[in-house]
C-alpha positions in Angstrom: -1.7 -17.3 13.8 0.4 -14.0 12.5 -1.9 -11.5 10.3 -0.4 -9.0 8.6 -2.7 -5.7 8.2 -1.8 -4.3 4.7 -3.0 -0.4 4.9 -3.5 1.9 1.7 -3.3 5.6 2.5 -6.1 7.8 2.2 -7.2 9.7 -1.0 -5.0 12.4 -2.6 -5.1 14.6 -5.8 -3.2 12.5 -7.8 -4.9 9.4 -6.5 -8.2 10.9 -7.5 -6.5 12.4 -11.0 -5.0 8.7 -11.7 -1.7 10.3 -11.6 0.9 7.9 -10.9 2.2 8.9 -7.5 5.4 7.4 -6.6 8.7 9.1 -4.5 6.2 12.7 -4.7 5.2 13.5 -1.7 1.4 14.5 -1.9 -0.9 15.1 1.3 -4.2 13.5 1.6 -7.5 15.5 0.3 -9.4 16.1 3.1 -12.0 13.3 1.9 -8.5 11.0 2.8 -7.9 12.2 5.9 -11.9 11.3 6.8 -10.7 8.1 5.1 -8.1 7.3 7.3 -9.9 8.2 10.4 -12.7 5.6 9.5 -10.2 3.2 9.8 -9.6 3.5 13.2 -12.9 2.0 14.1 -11.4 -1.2 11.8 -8.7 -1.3 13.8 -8.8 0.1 17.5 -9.3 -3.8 18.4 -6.1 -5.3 16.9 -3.1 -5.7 18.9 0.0 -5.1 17.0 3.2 -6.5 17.8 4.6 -3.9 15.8 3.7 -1.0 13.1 5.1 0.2 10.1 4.6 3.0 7.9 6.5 4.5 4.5 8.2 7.8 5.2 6.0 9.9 2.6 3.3 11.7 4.1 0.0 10.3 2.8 0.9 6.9 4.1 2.1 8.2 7.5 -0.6 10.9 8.2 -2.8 7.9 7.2 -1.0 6.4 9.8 -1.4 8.8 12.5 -5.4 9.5 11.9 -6.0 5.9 11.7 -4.7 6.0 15.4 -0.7 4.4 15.2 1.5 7.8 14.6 3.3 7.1 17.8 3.8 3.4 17.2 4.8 3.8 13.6 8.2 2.8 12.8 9.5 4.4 9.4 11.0 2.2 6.9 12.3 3.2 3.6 11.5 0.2 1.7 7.9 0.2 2.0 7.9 3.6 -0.4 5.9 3.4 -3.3 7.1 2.6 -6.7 9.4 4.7 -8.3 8.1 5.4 -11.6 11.1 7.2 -12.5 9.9 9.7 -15.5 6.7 8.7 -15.6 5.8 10.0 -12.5 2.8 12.2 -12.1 1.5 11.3 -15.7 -1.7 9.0 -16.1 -1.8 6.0 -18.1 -3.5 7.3 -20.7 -0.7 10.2 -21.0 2.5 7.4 -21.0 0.8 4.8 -23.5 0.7 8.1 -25.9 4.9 7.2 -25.9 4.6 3.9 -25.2 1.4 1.9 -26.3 0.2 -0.8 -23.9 2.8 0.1 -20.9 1.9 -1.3 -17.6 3.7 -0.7 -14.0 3.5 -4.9 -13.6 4.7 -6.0 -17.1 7.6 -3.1 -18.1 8.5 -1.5 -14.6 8.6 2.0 -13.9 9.5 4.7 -16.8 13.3 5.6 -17.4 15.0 6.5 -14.3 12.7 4.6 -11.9 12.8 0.9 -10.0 11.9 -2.2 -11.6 9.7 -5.5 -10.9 12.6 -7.0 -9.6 13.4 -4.3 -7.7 10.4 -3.4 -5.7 10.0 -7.4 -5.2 13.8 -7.2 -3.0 12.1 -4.4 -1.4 8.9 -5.8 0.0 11.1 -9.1 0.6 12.8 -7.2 3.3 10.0 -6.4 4.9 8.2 -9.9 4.8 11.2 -10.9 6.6 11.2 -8.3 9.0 7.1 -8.8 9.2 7.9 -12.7 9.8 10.4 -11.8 12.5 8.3 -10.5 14.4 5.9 -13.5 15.0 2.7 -11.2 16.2 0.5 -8.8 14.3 1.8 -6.2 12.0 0.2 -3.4 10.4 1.6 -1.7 7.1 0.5 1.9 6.2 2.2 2.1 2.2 1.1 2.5 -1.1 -1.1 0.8 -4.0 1.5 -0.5 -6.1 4.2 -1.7 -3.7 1.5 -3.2 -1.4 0.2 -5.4 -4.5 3.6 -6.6 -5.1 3.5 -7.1 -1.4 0.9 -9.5 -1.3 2.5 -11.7 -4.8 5.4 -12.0 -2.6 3.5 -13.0 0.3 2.2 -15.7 -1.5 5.3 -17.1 -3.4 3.9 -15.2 -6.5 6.3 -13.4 -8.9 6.3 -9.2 -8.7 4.2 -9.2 -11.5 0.8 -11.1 -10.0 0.7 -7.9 -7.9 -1.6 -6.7 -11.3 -4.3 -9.2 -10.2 -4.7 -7.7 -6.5 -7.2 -4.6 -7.6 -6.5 -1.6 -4.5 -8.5 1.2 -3.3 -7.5 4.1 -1.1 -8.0 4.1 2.4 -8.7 0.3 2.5 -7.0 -2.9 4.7 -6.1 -6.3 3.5 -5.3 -9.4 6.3 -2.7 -11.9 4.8 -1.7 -14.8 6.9 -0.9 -18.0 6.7 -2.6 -21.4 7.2 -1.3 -24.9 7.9 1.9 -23.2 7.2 0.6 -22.0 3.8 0.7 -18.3 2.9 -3.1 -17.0 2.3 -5.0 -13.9 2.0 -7.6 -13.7 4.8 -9.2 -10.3 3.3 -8.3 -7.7 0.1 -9.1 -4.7 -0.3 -11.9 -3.9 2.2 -13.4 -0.3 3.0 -14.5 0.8 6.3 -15.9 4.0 4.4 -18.4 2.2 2.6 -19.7 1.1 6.0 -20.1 4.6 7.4 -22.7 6.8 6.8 -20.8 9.2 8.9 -18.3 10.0 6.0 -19.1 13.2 4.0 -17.2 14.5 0.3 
């Protein structure tokens, strides 16, 4: 049975801020890259048929401390959501323009991707994921792993607002009796370590 490993990238500035990080580039703190190097314990065990990674740097040094960087395959369409011109602002700072915006209901701010489009994305790479028939891992980003998992289970873009998403955690989908399922969400090797220091 195929299980897809769904990996968030380790903590960053603007993750901590709530700034919406999307095409920016920003390095993990160094509490993220303690992050990501707790979940190589999760992991070390799991034999995958193949590993993927976004190119932006806090997903692929997550990547690389988490024990894949030489595996890791780069693809483009696991990039985080483009928020267009509201990236680097916080919630509170776009619903001063624009009362009651979400990423899930209205898309990304002028300039930046849609619902629709971030759902063709991840598409492409549950078909590439499906492809390969063995276990994949997937080092990306809150937003477009969220919309991920809808997709994974038949679900419009949009239900990726109901799949809450930490830093620095794994999720397991799979399927069963040919059904598409979620096996785990959003689970934290760091909160099992008393090794981790901030």
């Amino acid at each position: 049975m195929q299980e897809i490993y769904l990996i968030r990238h380790g903590e960053t500035e603007w993750s901590l801020s709530g700034k919406h990080t999307g095409v920016s580039d920003i390095p993990l703190t160094e509490h993220g890259r303690q992050q990501a190097g707790l979940l190589q314990q999760e992991l070390i065990t799991t034999n995958f048929q193949r590993v993927l990674t976004s190119p932006l740097q806090r997903a692929r040094e997550t990547c690389e401390l988490a024990g894949f960087g030489e595996r890791a395959e780069i693809d483009p369409d696991l990039m985080e959501w483009n928020y267009g011109d509201y990236e680097g602002l916080t919630s509170e700072q776009i619903h001063v323009h624009r009362p009651g915006w979400t990423i899930f209901n209205d898309g990304g701010g002028p300039g930046g991707e849609t619902r629709e489009q971030v759902g063709i994305r991840v598409d492409r790479v549950i078909a590439k994921v499906r492809a390969t028939g063995g276990d994949v891992a997937l080092f990306a980003h809150g937003h477009v792993l969220r919309v991920l998992a809808a997709r994974w289970l038949g679900l419009a873009p949009s239900a990726g607002a109901h799949f809450l998403l930490d830093t620095a955690t794994l999720c397991v989908l799979t399927t069963e009796r040919g059904i598409a399922a979620m096996k785990r969400w959003n689970v934290s090797p760091v909160e099992r370590s008393s090794t981790l220091v901030r």
